[in-house]
N, C-alpha and C positions, 0 to 999 in steps of 0.2 A: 467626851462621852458622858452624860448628862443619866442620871437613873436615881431614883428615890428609894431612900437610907433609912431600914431601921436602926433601932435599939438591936436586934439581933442581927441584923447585916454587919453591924459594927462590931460584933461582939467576934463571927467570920473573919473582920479581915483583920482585927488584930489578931487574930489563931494564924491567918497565915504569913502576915508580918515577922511571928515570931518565928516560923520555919524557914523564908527566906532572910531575914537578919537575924541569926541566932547570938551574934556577938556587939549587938547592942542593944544599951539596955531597955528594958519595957517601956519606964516612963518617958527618954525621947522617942519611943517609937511609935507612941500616942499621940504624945504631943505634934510629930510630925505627920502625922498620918489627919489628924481635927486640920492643921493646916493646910495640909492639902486637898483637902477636901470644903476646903473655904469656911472653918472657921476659925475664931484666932484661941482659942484654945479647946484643951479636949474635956474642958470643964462645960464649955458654953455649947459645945454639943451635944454631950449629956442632958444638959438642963430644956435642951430644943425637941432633943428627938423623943424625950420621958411624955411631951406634952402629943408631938404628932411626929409620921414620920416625914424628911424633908428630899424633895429633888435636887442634888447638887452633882458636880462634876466633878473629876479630879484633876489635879497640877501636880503632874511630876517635877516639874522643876523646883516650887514653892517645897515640896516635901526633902526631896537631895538639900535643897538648900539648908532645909534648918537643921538635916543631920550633918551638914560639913559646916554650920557654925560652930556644931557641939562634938565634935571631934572625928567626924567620920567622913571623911571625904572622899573616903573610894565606893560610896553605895553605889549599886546601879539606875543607873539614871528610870527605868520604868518599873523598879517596884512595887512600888504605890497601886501603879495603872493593872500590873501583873496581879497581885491580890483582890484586886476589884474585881479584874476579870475571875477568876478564880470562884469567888463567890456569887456573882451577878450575873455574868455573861457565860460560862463554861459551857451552856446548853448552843448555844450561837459558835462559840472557837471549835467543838465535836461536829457541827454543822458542816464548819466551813473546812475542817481535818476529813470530813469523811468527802467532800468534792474535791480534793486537790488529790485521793488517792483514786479516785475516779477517771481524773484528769493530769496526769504524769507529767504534760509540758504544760501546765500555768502554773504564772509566777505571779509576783507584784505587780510588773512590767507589765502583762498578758502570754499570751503563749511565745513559749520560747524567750530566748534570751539574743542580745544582739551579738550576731559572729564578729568578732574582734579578733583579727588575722595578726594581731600582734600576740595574741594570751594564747597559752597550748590548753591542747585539750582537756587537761585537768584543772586549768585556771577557770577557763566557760564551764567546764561542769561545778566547779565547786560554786561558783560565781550564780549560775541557777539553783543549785540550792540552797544558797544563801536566801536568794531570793521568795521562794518558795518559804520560806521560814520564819520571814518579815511576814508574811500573813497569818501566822497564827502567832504576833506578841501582840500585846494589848493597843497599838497602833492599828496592827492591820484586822483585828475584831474590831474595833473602833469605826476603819474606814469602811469593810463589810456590813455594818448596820445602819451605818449611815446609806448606804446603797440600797440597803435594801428597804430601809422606809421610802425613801426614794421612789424606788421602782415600786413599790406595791400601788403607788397610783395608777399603773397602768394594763391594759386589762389586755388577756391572750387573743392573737387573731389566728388563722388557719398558716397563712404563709410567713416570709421570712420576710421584716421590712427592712428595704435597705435605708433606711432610713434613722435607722433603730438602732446606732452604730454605739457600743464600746466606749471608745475614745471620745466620743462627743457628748452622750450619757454622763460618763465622769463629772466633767465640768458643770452639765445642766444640775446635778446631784449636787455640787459643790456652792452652784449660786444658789439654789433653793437651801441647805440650811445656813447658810449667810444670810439669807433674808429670812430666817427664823431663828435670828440670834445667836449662832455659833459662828464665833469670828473665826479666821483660820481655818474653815472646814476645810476638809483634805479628802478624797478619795482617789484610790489609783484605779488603772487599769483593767488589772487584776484581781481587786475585791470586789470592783462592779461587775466583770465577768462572773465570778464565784457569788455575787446574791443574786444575779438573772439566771443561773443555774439551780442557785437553792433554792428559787420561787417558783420551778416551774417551767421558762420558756425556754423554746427549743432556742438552736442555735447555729452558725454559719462560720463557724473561724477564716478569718481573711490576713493573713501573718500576723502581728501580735492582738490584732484586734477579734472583735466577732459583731455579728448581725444578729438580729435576735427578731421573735415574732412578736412585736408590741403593737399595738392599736395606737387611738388616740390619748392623750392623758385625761383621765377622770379628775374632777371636782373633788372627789373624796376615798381615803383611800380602802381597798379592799374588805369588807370587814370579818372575814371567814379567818380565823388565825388555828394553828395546833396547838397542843401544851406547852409550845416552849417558845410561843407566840410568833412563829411564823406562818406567812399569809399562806394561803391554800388554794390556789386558782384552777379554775375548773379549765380543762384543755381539750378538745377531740381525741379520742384513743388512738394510738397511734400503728400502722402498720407495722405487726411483725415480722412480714418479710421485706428484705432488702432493700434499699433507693438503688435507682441507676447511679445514681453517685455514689452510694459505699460499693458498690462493685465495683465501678472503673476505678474506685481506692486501693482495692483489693487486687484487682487485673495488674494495674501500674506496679504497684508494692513487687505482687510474684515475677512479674517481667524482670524488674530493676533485682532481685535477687538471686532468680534462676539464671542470668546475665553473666551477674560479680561470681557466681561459682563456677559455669561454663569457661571463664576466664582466669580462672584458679586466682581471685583473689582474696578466695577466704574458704575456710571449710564449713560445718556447720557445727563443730564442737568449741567449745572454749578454746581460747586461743590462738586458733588454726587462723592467723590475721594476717596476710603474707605480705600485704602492701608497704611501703616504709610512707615515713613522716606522718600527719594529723589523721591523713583521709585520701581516698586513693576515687579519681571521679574519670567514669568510663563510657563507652557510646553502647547504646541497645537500639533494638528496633521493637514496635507492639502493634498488631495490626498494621503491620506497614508502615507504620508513623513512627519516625524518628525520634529516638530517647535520649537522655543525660541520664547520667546519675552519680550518686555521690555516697560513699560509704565509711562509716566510721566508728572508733570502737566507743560504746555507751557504760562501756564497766559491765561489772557482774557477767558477762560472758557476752554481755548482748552486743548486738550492732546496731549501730541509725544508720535509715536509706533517705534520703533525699533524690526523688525521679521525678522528671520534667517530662512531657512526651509535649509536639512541635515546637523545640526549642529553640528559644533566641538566640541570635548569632553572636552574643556575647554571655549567654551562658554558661560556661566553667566560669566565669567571673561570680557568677550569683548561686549556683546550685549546692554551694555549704552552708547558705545560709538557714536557717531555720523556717526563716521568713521568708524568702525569695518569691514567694507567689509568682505572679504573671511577669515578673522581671524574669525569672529562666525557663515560662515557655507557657502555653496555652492551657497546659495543663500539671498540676505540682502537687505532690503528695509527700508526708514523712511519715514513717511508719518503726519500726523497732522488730528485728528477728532476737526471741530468745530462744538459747543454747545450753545453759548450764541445768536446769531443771526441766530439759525437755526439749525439742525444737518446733516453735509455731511462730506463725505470724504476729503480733500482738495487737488485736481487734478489741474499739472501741466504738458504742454506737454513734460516738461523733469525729470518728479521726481527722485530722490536723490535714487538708487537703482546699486545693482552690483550682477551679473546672472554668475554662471559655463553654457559655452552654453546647456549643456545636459540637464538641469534641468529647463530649459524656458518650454518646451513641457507642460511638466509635471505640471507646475505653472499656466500656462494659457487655460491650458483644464479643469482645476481644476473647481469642479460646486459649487459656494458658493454665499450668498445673502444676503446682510447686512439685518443686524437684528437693524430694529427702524430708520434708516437713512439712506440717499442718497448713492450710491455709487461714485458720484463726484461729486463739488462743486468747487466755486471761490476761491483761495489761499487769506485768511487776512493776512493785511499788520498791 
């Protein structure tokens, strides 16, 4: 992560040096700090940055390393990167904190976490927010910026291209700053999702990945920025009511819940969870079209729905997955009822769902009406 250093940047991250290492002393933690920052002592950077200020990057390892010459060998390995952030980057790590509370299932990964039939339910939830948590230390601001200089070469179009895919993004982001001199670029999944959010473009979640509405790539990149230097791209206003597809999100969701209660396998109060073991997955019907689904508890009171409407014939195989898309059926949606502060649906304008287009019609004409609870509600963080 490469950013130019004053004389009072430095003056910053030794103040927060000395709050995250309170038990060693000042002058290694100068000294390791001018190291880490690619000079060979904190004298010669002084005597650099007095004249101008300079662009360097940091090395956490070069900085751990010269505090466990000099007696400290339990620092943590990204302090150095944590304090940088801190003072340099904090306006970008509140960026990227306020889209993950927006978006409850991206992770590092991308959305959702992979279902591991071997770990119980508290192992995959803890294991997602771990995940989730790796994007806001100084890696995962790192690999977010890197994405988003990245992406800001490329400019909004009206539709969704499939072409514009997540997972493949990544990589193209990773050889472009390889070929501008950062060796080891790294960007995940997840923080390329979270800067095509934080720039602006809509988006298509497709199991961990997403689709996004990119054009061509431009020659040069955007130059409209905000105060905290992020690009600003001009988009078509977008309609306030409804898509056929967040409906039939919505139609599927209340099917697959009004179902599991009809079937006493849950109440709608905390607790009221009757099913035994991880997740209890049951048959529905929605406009006539045959359903799965699969329900389980998300903590805090809540529950996750995973519902398939024309399922494959081998769906209870795939419908706990997060991800299952079109492997459990033509039609798949996950969605969250909370309980404990209320009972609604938890509606967001881009919920976690993937449609055969033939079968949108069909989901969103659908006549159904939650039974005891809202049909949307604010996403809990």
């Amino acid at each position: 992560m490469k950013a130019e250093f004053s004389l009072t940047d430095i003056t910053d991250i030794k103040r927060e040096l000395g709050n995250l290492l309170p038990d060693v002393k000042s002058s290694h933690r100068v000294e390791a700090m001018a190291r880490g920052l690619g000079w060979n002592t904190n004298a010669a950077l002084l005597a650099e940055l007095k004249v101008q200020p300079a662009l360097r990057s940091f090395d956490n390892q070069v900085f751990t390393g010269y505090l466990k010459e000099h007696g400290f060998p339990d620092t943590t390995f990204d302090t150095l990167g944590e304090a940088v952030v801190r003072c340099k980057f904090e306006p970008a790590r509140a960026s990227l904190k306020s889209i993950l509370e927006r978006e409850p299932a991206l992770t590092r990964a991308g959305f959702g976490v992979p279902n591991d039939r071997n770990k119980s339910l508290a192992e995959r939830r803890a294991e997602r927010e771990q995940s989730r948590a790796e994007l806001l230390k100084p890696h995962g601001v790192e690999e977010f910026l890197l994405a988003r200089e990245f992406l800001s070469y490329f400019p909004v179009r009206r539709t969704i291209n499939l072409r514009a895919f997540s997972y493949g993004l990544k990589h193209r982001a990773e050889g472009f700053h390889r070929d501008h001199g950062i060796e080891g670029a790294y960007v995940s999944n997840g923080a390329l999702i979270a800067a095509a959010i934080g720039l602006g473009f809509n988006y298509r979640v497709d199991g961990p990945n997403a689709y996004f509405n990119m054009g061509a790539k431009l020659k040069q990149a955007l130059p409209h920025t905000d105060a905290f230097g992020n690009y600003i791209l001009t988009r078509p206003p977008r309609n306030s009511a409804p898509t056929a597809r967040q409906i039939a999100w919505r139609n599927l969701m209340v099917a697959g819940i009004n179902a599991g209660l009809d079937q006493r396998l849950f109440g709608l109060d905390p607790g009221q969870n009757y099913w035994e073991g991880d997740n209890s997955i049951y048959r529905l019907t929605i406009a006539g079209t045959p359903a799965i689904a699969c329900v389980g508890d998300a903590g805090y009171g809540e529950l996750v729905f995973h519902v398939a409407a024309d399922p494959k014939p081998d769906a209870e195989k795939w419908i706990s997955a997060s991800n299952a898309g079109f492997l459990a059926g033509s039609a798949f949606a996950v969605g969250w009822l909370e309980r404990r502060n209320g009972k609604w649906l938890q509606t967001s304008g881009n919920p976690i769902c993937t449609f055969r287009r033939k079968i949108v019609p069909t989901l969103a004409e659908a006549n159904v009406s939650p039974s005891g609870y809202l049909p949307q509600g604010r996403v809990m963080i």
